[in-house]
Every structure is written in C-alpha cells, then in structure tokens.
C-alpha positions as CSV (number, residue, x, y, z in Angstrom):
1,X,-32.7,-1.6,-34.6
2,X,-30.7,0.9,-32.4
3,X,-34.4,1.6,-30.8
4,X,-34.9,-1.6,-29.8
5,X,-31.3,-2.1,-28.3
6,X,-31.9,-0.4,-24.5
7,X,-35.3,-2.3,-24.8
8,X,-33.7,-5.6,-25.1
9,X,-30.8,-4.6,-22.3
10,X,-33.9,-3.9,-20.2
11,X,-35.6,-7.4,-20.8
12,X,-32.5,-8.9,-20.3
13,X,-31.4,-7.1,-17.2
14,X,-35.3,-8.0,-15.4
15,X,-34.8,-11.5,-16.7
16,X,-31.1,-12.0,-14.9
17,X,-33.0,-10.6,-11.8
18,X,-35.7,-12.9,-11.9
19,X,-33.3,-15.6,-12.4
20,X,-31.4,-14.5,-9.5
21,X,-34.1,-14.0,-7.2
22,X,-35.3,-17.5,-8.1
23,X,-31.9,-18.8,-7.5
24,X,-32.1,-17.5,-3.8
25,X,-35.1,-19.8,-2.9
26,X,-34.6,-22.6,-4.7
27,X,-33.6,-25.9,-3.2
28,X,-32.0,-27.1,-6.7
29,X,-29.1,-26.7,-4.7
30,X,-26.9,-28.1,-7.6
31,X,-28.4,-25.2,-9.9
32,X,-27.2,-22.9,-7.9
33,X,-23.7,-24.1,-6.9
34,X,-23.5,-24.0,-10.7
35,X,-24.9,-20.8,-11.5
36,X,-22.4,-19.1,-8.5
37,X,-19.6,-20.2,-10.6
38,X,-21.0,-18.7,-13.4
39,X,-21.8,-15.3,-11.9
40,X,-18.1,-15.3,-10.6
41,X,-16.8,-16.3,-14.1
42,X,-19.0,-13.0,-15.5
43,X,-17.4,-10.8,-12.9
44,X,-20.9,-10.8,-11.0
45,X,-19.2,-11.6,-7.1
46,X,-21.8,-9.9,-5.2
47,X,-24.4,-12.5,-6.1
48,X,-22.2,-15.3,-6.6
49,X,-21.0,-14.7,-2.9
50,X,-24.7,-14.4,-1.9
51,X,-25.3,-17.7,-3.7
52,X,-22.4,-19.5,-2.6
53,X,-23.3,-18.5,1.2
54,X,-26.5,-20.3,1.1
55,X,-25.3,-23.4,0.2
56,X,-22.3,-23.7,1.9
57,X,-24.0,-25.5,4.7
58,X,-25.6,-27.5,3.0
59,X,-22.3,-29.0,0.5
60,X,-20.4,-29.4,4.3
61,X,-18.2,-32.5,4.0
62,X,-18.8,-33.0,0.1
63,X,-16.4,-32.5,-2.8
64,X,-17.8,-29.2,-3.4
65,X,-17.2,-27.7,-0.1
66,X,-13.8,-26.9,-0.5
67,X,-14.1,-25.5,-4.2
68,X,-17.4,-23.2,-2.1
69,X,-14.5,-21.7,0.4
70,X,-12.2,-21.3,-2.1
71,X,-14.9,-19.0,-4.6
72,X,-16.0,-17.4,-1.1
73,X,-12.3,-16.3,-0.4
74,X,-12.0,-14.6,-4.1
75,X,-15.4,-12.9,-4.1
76,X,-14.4,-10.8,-1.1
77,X,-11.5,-10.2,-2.4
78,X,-12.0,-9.5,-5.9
79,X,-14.5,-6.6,-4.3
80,X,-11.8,-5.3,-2.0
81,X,-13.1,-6.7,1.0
82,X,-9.6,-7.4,2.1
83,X,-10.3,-8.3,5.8
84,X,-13.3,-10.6,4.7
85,X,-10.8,-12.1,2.4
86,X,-7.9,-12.5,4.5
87,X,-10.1,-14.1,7.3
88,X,-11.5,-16.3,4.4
89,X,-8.5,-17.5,2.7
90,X,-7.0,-18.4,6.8
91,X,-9.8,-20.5,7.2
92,X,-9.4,-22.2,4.0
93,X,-6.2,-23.0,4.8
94,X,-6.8,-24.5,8.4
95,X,-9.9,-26.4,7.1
96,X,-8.1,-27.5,3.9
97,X,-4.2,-28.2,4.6
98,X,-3.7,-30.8,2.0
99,X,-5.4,-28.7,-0.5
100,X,-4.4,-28.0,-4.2
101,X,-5.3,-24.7,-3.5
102,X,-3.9,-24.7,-0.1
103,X,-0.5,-22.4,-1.1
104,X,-2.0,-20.1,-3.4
105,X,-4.7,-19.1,-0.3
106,X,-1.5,-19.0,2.4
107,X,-0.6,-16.3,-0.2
108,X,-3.5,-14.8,-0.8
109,X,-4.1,-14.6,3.1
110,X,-0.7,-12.5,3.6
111,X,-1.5,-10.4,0.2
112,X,-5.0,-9.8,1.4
113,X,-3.6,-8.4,4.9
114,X,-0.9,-6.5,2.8
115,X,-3.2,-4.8,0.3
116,X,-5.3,-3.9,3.4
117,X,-2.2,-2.5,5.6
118,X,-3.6,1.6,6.1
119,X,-1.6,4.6,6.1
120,X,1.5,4.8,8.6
121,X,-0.4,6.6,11.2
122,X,-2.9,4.4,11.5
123,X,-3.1,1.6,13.4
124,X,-0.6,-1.5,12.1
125,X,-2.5,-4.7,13.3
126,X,-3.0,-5.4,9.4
127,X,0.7,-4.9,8.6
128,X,1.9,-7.0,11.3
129,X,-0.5,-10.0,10.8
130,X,0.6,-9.7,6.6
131,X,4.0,-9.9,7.8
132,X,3.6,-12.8,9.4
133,X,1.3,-14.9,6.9
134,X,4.2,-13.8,4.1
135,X,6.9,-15.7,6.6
136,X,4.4,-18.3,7.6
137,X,4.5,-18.8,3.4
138,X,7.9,-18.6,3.2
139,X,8.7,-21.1,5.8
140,X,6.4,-23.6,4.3
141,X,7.5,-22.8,0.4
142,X,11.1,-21.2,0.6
143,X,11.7,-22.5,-2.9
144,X,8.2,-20.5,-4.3
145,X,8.1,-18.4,-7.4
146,X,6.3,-15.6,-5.3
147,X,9.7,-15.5,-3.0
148,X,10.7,-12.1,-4.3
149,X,7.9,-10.2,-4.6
150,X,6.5,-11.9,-1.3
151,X,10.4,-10.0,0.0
152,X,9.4,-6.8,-1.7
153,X,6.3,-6.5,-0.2
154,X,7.6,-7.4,3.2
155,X,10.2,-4.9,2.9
156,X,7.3,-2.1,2.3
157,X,5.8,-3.5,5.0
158,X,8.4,-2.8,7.6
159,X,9.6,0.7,6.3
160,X,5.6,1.2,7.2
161,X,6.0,0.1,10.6
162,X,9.8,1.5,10.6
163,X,7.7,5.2,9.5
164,X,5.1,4.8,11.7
165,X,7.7,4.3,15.0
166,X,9.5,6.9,13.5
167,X,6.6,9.6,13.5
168,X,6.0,8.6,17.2
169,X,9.3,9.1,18.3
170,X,10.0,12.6,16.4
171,X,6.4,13.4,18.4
172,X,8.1,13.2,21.6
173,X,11.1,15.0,20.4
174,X,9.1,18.1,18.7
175,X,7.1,18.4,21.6
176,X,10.3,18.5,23.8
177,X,9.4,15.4,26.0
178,X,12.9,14.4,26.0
179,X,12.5,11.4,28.4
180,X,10.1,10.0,26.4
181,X,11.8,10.5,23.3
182,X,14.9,8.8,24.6
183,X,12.7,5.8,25.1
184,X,11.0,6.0,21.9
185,X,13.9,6.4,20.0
186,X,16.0,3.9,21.1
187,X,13.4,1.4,20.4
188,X,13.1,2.3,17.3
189,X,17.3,1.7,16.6
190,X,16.4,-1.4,18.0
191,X,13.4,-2.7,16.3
192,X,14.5,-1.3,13.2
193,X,18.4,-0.9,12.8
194,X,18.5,-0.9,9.1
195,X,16.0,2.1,9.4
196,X,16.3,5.1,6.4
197,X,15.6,7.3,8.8
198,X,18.5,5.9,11.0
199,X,20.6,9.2,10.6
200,X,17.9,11.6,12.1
201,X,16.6,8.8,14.6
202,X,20.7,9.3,16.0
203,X,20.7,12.7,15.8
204,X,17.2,13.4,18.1
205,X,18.1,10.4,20.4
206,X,22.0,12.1,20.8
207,X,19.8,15.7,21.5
208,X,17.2,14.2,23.1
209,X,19.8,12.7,26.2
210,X,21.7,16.1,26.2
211,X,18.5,18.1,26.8
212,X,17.9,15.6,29.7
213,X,21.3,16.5,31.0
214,X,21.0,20.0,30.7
215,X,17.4,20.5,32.0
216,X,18.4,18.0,34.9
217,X,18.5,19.0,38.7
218,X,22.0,18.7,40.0
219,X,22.5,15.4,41.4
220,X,21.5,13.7,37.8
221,X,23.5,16.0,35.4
222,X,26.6,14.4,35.6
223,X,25.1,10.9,35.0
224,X,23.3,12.3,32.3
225,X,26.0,13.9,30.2
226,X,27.9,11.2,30.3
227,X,25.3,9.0,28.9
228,X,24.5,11.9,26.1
229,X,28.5,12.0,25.7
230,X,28.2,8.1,24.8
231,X,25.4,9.0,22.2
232,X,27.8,11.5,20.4
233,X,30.6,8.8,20.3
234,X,27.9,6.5,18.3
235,X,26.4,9.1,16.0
236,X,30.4,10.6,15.5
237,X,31.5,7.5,14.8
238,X,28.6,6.5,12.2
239,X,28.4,9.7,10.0
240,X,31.1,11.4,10.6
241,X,29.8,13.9,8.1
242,X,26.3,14.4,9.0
243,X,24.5,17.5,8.0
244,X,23.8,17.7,11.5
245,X,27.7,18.2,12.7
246,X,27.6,21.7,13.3
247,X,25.4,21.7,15.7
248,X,26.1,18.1,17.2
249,X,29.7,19.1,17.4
250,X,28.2,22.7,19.9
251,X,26.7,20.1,21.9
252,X,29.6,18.2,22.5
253,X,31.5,21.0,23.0
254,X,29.0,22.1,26.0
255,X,29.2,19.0,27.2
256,X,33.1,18.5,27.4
257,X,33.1,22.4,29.5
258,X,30.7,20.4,31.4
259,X,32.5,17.2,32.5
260,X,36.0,19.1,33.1
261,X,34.4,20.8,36.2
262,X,34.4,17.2,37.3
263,X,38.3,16.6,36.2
264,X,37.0,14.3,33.2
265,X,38.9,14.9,29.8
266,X,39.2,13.1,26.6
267,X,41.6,10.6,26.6
C-alpha cells in the first residue's frame, strides 16, 4: 500500500492538470467560475486567479461580477502581491460603493499598501498612499472595530516617514552641509513635531545654524548667530538636561563672546 501511495499522488496530481488545462479553454463559463472558487477555497490562487481573469469579461454587469473582483483582489493578496492587491481592492471599491464587501476592501486597500510600505530608505509612495486609504476608512467608518489597529499601523507608518526624513536630514549634517541641514531639519520639526528623534533633530538643527555663523563671511555672521542664539533658547528651554548640554552650552558660550563685540548681552 505505501508503494502505491506516490503512484496515486502522481495520478492525481496529472489529473488536477488536465482538469485545469481544460478549464482554461472551455466556454462552460459557469464551470469555471465555480471551479475558481474552489481552487481559492483549496489554497490554489494562482490558478483560481488565472481562471477568474478569463471570465471576468465575460460575467461584466452580472451578479457574479462583483463576487469575480472581490476573489481577484484576495488572490493577489493572499500571494503577496500587495501592489496588485491594493490596486485591486481600490477598484473594487470605486466600481462597487454600495457593496457588502465594500468596507472590508477600503481596508484591505490601506492594509495592502501598509504591508507593502519598504524599508525607510526607500522610496515612501506606498506609505503615503496607505496612510491615506487608512484615513479615507476612518472617515467613512470612525465607529469600526479595526479603529485601533487601523491607529497602530498608522502610527508605524509615520515614525517610517518620521525615520526616513530623519536619515535625510542627519545626511546633510554628517556631511557638514549645514545650509542644507538647516532646511532639512526644520522641516522635519515641522512635518513631524511629535518626532522620537525630536531631541537629536534640535540638537543638529541648533549646530547646524551655529556652524553657518561661524563659517560665514563677515557681513552675515551677526545675522546668523543670532538666529543660532534663538535655536539654543528652544532646545535650552525643551531639555534642559540633554546629554548634549556640554557641548551646546560651549556653543552658546562662543556665541555670547561673539554678540558682546556688537554691545548685545543677555537681558
């Protein structure tokens, strides 16, 4: 018996072949609408996408159509196709607004877009456009059972785009491009003022404008300290004890001797 056990996996695997080839070319169209569902219920997406893209034509404007688009969404994304899914489950939910299933795929299409969201460095159009389809969800079903893990995963979402900024900005600064930096920087506190990387995004931005002044030709060095004098006001007045006080509180001191040459002192 144990002998005859690959033998019969064998018959059985050339059979579901045949079966499926078949199921390509036939024009039982009905057969195969119902044998797609059954390959997706077996775990078998591949060919029950295949299937189910043959005949979607040909079910257009029929009862069936919709329950095609929906099967066609969740193939692609049961095989991590996430950008196939995302862009399948968006136009589910513009073809289909009044749908049963029209929530669960305004989900989907923000989860899809979250799960395929790359590393910081990359580029963030994913991350962005999940952001926006978990809003879009939120707007339209604020009372959802998904609400907090839809606001977990958005949070993730913007510390990636809060890292990402980040890592740009501290490029500028290691490289010594200070004016860039500056620019960088402060979008960054802007875009992303709840930030965990807040403290060391102060700290370059409060180094970066002091290096400006002190690298400056004359006529712009007064300007210039005075505006890196106004970032150590901020950063002094927001951590206080910073592990980076020593060396801001050098800086300040520098720039104090400077500004006295020019009769300014501390009121």
């Amino acid at each position: 018996m144990r002998r005859l056990l690959p033998l019969i996996w064998v018959v059985m695997l050339f059979a579901s072949c045949g079966e499926y080839q078949q199921l390509l070319k036939s024009n039982d169209y009905q057969l195969v609408y119902k044998k797609a569902i059954e390959y997706y219920n077996k775990g078998d997406y591949q060919r029950s996408q295949n299937l189910l893209d043959g005949i979607r034509t040909i079910f257009s404007g029929t009862n069936k159509a919709q329950n095609i688009a929906y099967y066609r969404a969740f193939c692609s994304y049961n095989m991590k196709d996430y950008e196939m899914a995302a862009g399948l489950f968006k136009q589910f939910v513009q073809t289909y607004p009044e749908s049963s299933f029209t929530e669960e795929c305004l989900f989907m299409m923000g989860y899809c877009d979250y799960k395929a969201s790359p590393k910081p460095r990359l580029d963030q159009t994913a991350t962005e456009r999940a952001l926006n389809e978990f809003q879009l969800y939120l707007n339209r079903y604020p009372n959802s059972t998904r609400k907090e893990k839809i606001n977990e995963y958005m949070d993730e979402l913007r510390d990636k785009l809060s890292y990402k900024a980040y890592l740009s900005a501290k490029n500028y600064y290691i490289r010594e491009y200070y004016k860039a930096a500056t620019i960088s920087l402060q979008n960054c506190l802007k875009d992303f003022p709840g930030s965990k990387y807040r403290e060391e995004i102060m700290y370059m931005l409060f180094v970066s404008k002091y290096e400006l002044a002190a690298n400056s030709v004359e006529d712009k060095k007064l300007e210039r300290y005075n505006n890196a004098l106004e970032e150590y006001y901020y950063f002094a007045e927001e951590y206080p004890e910073s592990k980076y006080a020593e060396d801001v509180k050098k800086k300040y001191d520098d720039i104090r001797s400077f500004l006295k040459n020019y009769n300014f002192e501390e009121e």
